[in-house]
N, C-alpha and C positions, 0 to 999 in steps of 0.2 A: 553915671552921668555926673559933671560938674556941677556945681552949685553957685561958682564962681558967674557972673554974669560975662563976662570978658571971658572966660575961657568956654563956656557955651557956646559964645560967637564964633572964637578960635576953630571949636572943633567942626565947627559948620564950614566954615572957608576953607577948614583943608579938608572936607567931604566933597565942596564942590570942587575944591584944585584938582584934587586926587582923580576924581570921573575924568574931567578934563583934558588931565593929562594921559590917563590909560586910553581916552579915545583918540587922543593924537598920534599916541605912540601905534596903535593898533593901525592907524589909516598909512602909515609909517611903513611899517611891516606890508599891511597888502602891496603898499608900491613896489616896495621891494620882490617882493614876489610877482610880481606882475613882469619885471626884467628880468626877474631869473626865467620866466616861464617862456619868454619870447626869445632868449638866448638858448632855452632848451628846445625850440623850436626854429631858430636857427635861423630867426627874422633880423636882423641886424640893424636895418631903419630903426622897428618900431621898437626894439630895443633902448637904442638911443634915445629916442623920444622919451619913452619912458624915465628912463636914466635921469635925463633934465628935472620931471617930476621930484625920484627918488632925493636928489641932493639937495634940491629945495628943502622937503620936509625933516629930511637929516639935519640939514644945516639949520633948520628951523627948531629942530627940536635942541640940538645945543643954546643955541640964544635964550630958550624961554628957561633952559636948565633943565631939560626934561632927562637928558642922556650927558655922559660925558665928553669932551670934545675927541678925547681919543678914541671911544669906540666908535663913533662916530667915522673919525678918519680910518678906523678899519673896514667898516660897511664900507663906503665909498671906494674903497681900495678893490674891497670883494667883487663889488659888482664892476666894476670897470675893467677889471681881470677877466673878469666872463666874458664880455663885451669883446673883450682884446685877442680873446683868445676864439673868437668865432672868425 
Protein backbone atom coordinates (compact mmCIF):
# COMPACT_ATOMS: atom_id res chain seq x y z
CA UNK A 1 0.00 0.00 0.00
CA UNK A 2 0.95 3.62 -0.72
CA UNK A 3 2.10 5.97 1.80
CA UNK A 4 1.56 8.72 -0.49
CA UNK A 5 -1.83 10.44 0.58
CA UNK A 6 -2.88 11.36 -3.04
CA UNK A 7 -1.98 8.04 -4.40
CA UNK A 8 -4.14 6.15 -1.51
CA UNK A 9 -6.87 8.18 -2.95
CA UNK A 10 -5.82 7.23 -6.48
CA UNK A 11 -5.87 3.71 -5.82
CA UNK A 12 -9.39 3.91 -4.25
CA UNK A 13 -11.07 5.76 -7.53
CA UNK A 14 -9.62 3.17 -9.74
CA UNK A 15 -11.08 0.36 -7.31
CA UNK A 16 -14.27 2.01 -7.43
CA UNK A 17 -13.91 2.74 -11.50
CA UNK A 18 -12.60 -0.58 -12.18
CA UNK A 19 -16.07 -2.53 -10.25
CA UNK A 20 -17.89 -0.06 -12.20
CA UNK A 21 -16.78 -0.63 -15.23
CA UNK A 22 -16.70 -4.79 -15.09
CA UNK A 23 -20.36 -4.35 -14.02
CA UNK A 24 -21.31 -2.34 -17.05
CA UNK A 25 -19.29 -4.36 -19.30
CA UNK A 26 -20.85 -7.63 -17.86
CA UNK A 27 -24.77 -6.17 -18.10
CA UNK A 28 -23.20 -5.46 -21.76
CA UNK A 29 -22.51 -8.92 -22.58
CA UNK A 30 -26.00 -10.45 -21.00
CA UNK A 31 -27.66 -8.09 -23.72
CA UNK A 32 -25.88 -9.44 -26.02
CA UNK A 33 -26.62 -12.68 -25.23
CA UNK A 34 -30.10 -12.18 -24.80
CA UNK A 35 -30.26 -11.50 -28.99
CA UNK A 36 -28.12 -14.11 -29.67
CA UNK A 37 -30.47 -16.31 -27.68
CA UNK A 38 -33.69 -15.08 -29.48
CA UNK A 39 -32.13 -15.27 -33.02
CA UNK A 40 -31.19 -18.93 -31.95
CA UNK A 41 -34.71 -19.26 -31.42
CA UNK A 42 -35.78 -17.84 -34.29
CA UNK A 43 -37.83 -14.84 -32.76
CA UNK A 44 -37.04 -12.00 -35.00
CA UNK A 45 -39.44 -9.18 -33.25
CA UNK A 46 -38.08 -9.68 -29.89
CA UNK A 47 -34.68 -10.00 -31.41
CA UNK A 48 -34.87 -6.64 -32.61
CA UNK A 49 -35.94 -5.29 -29.61
CA UNK A 50 -33.54 -6.60 -27.94
CA UNK A 51 -30.79 -5.35 -30.42
CA UNK A 52 -32.03 -1.55 -29.75
CA UNK A 53 -31.00 -2.43 -25.89
CA UNK A 54 -27.59 -4.19 -27.14
CA UNK A 55 -26.29 -0.78 -29.19
CA UNK A 56 -27.39 1.43 -26.57
CA UNK A 57 -25.01 -0.26 -24.02
CA UNK A 58 -22.36 -0.82 -26.71
CA UNK A 59 -22.44 2.61 -27.80
CA UNK A 60 -22.39 3.48 -24.26
CA UNK A 61 -19.70 1.76 -23.26
CA UNK A 62 -17.46 3.48 -25.94
CA UNK A 63 -18.39 6.93 -24.66
CA UNK A 64 -17.43 6.32 -20.97
CA UNK A 65 -14.06 4.49 -22.63
CA UNK A 66 -14.97 1.17 -21.27
CA UNK A 67 -14.26 -0.75 -24.88
CA UNK A 68 -12.73 0.40 -28.04
CA UNK A 69 -14.79 2.12 -30.63
CA UNK A 70 -13.83 -0.59 -33.12
CA UNK A 71 -14.66 -3.51 -31.17
CA UNK A 72 -17.49 -2.26 -30.53
CA UNK A 73 -18.38 -1.59 -34.18
CA UNK A 74 -17.73 -5.38 -34.61
CA UNK A 75 -20.27 -6.58 -31.92
CA UNK A 76 -22.71 -4.41 -33.55
CA UNK A 77 -21.84 -5.76 -36.97
CA UNK A 78 -22.19 -9.59 -35.29
CA UNK A 79 -25.21 -9.25 -34.05
CA UNK A 80 -27.04 -7.47 -36.82
CA UNK A 81 -25.60 -10.29 -39.02
CA UNK A 82 -27.64 -12.73 -37.02
CA UNK A 83 -30.56 -10.79 -37.10
CA UNK A 84 -30.18 -10.43 -40.91
CA UNK A 85 -29.63 -13.69 -41.44
CA UNK A 86 -32.96 -14.99 -39.69
Amino acid sequence: MANIKSQVKRIKTNEKARIANASFKSSMRTSMKAVEAACKAGDKEKATDLLKVAYSKIDKSVSRGIQHKNTAARQKARLANLIASL
